[in-house]
C-alpha positions in Angstrom: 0.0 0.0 0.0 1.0 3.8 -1.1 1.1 6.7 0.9 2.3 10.4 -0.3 5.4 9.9 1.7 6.3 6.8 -0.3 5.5 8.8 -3.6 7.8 11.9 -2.5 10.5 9.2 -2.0 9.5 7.5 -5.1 10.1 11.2 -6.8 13.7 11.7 -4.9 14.9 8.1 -6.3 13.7 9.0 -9.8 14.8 12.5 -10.0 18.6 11.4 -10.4 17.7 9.2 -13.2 15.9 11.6 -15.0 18.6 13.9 -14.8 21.3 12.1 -15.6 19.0 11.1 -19.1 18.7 14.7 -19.8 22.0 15.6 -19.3 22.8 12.7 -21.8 20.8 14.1 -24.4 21.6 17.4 -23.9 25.7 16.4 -24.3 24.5 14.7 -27.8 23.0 17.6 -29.0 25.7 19.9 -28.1 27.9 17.6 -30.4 26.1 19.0 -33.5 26.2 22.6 -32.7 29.2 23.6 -34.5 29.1 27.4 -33.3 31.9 26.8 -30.3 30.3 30.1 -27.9 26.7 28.1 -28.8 28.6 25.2 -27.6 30.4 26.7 -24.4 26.8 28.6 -23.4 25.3 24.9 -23.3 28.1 23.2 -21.5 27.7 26.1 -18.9 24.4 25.9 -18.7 24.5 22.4 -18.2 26.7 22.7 -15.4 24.2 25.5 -13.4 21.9 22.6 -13.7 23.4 20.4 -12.5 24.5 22.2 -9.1 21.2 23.4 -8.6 20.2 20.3 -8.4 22.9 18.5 -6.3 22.0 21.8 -4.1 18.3 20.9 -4.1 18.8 17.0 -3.3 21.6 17.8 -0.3 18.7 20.3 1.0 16.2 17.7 0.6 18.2 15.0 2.5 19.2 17.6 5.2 15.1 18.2 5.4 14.2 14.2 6.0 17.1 13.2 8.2 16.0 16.5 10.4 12.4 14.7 9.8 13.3 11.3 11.3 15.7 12.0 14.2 14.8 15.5 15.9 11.0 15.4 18.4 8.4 17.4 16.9 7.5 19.0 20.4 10.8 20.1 21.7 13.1 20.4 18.6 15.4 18.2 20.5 17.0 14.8 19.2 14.5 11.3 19.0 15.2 8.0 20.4 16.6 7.2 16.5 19.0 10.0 17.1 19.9 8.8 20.6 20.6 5.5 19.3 23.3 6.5 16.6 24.8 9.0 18.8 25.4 6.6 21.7 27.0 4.2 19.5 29.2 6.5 18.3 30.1 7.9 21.8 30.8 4.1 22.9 32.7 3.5 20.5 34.9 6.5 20.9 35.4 5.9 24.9 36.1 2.2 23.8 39.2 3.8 21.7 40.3 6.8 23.7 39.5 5.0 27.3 37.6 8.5 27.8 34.7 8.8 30.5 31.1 8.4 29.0 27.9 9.0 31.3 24.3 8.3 30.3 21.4 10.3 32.4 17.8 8.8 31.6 15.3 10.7 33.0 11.4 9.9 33.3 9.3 12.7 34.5 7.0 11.3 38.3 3.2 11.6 38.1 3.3 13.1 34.8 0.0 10.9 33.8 -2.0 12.8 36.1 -0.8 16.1 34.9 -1.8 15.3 31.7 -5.6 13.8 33.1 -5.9 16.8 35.2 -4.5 19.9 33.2 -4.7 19.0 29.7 -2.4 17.7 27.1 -2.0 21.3 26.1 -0.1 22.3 29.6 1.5 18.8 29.1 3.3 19.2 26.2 4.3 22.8 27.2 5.9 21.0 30.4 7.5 18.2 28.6 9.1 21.6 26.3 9.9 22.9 29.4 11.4 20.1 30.9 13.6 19.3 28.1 14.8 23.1 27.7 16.0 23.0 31.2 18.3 19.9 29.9 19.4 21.2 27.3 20.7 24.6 29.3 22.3 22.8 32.1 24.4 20.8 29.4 27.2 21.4 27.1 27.4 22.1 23.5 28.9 19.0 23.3 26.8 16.6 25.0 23.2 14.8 23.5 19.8 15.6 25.2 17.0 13.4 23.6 13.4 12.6 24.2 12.7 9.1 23.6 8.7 9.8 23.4 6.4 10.7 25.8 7.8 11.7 29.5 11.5 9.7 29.0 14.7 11.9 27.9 18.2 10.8 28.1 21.2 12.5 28.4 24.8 11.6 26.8 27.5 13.1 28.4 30.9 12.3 26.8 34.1 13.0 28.5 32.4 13.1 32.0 32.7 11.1 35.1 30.2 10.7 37.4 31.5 13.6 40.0 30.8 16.0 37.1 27.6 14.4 35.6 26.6 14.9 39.7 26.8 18.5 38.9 24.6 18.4 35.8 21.8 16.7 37.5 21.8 19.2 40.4 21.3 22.0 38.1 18.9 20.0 36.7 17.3 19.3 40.1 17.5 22.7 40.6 15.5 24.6 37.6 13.0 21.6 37.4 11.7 22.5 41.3 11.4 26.1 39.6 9.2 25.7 36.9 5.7 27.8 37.8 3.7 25.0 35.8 5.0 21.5 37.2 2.5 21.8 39.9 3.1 17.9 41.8 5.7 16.9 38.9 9.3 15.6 39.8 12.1 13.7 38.0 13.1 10.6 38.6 16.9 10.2 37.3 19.4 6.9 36.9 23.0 7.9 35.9 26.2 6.0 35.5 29.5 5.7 33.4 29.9 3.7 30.4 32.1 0.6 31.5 33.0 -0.6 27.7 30.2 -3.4 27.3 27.4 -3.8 25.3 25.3 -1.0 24.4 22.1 -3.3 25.4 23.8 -4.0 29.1 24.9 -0.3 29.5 21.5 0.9 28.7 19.3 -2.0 31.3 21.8 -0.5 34.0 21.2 2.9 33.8 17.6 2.2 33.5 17.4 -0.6 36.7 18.6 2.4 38.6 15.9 4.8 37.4 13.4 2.1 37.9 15.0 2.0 41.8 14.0 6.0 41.6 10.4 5.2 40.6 9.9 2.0 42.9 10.5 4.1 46.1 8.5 7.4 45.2 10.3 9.0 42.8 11.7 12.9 42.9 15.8 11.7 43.3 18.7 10.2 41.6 20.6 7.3 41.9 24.1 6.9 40.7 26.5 3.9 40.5 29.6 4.6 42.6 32.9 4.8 40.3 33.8 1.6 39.9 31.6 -0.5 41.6 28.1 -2.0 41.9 27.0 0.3 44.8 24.6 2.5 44.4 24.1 6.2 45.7 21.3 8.2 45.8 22.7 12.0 45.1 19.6 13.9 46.4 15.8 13.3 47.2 14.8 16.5 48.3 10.8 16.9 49.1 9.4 19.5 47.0 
């Protein structure tokens, strides 16, 4: 079954084709133009062509990758995104035996926000939320919203003493926000131990699931290199 989008891509595959035929025909006309100024006016011609439209098709690409990796709501990356930038992050600590720290974060009672405010005043917090990532961050490091109230955050080059920091900030301008009304975060963080991606992901996430089996609104953290756990703060709001 056909859908526009599969048309549009149907278009971008044939486009090239179609070019490359005219181009063809163009070049075998040009051969019987024996005027050479009628000749160089063609060839130039040609070659506008043909860089407006490697222009158009980079600008098209540019348009759908933006399309499938970056959240409609906040503008930030997608779980798609997250997944290839994680990889590549792994991979780098794996050569460079550099820190890497994942934060997953899942907003508490955000359900009943949405059931008693409005989807309207949820999305706006979820924008909020993820804005406050974003500026306790660096340029450098990934924030990402894997759908609904989960965001991650991919902190290369940072031990767990400096990714403390990030989620106190965080901590911090969350309590803030005028329109969280009973919404807290529940956070798991820890460092990137050069195993699989599957394993490294399940551990952060057992210790946000720890956050959310006791009440939520706190981190824990996995002490540097160990299995113990810590929880950095649980502040009542």
């Amino acid at each position: 079954m056909f859908n526009n989008s599969t048309l549009k891509g149907t278009r971008c595959l044939i486009q090239p084709w179609l070019s490359g035929i005219i181009v063809t025909v163009t070049v075998i006309l040009l051969q019987g133009i024996t005027n050479l100024w009628l000749r160089v006016a063609g060839v130039t011609l040609i070659t506008f062509g043909l860089f407006l439209g490697i222009q158009k098709l980079a600008a098209d690409r540019q348009r759908l990758l933006s399309i499938i990796t970056l959240d409609d709501l906040t503008g930030m990356g997608n779980f798609r995104a997250y997944q290839e930038r994680i990889r590549l992050e792994t991979q780098r600590a794996q050569r460079n035996h550099d820190p890497l720290t994942l934060i997953l974060i899942d907003l508490d009672q955000f359900k009943n926000y949405n059931d008693s405010h409005g989807h309207r005043l949820g999305n706006e917090l979820l924008h909020s939320a993820g804005h406050i990532f974003q500026e306790a961050v660096r340029s450098i490091d990934g924030v990402y919203r894997f759908g609904g109230d989960e965001f991650a955050i991919v902190l290369p080059d940072t031990d767990l003493e400096e990714a403390r920091q990030i989620v106190k900030r965080v901590q911090h301008s969350f309590e803030k926000l005028p329109n969280r009304a009973g919404v807290t975060l529940s956070m798991g963080m820890a460092r990137y131990r050069e195993e699989p991606l599957r394993e490294f992901f399940d551990r952060v996430d057992q210790l946000l699931y720890d956050v959310k089996a006791k009440g939520g609104n706190g981190c824990h953290s996995e002490l540097d290199g160990s299995d113990a756990r810590e929880d950095i703060s649980r502040t009542a709001l």
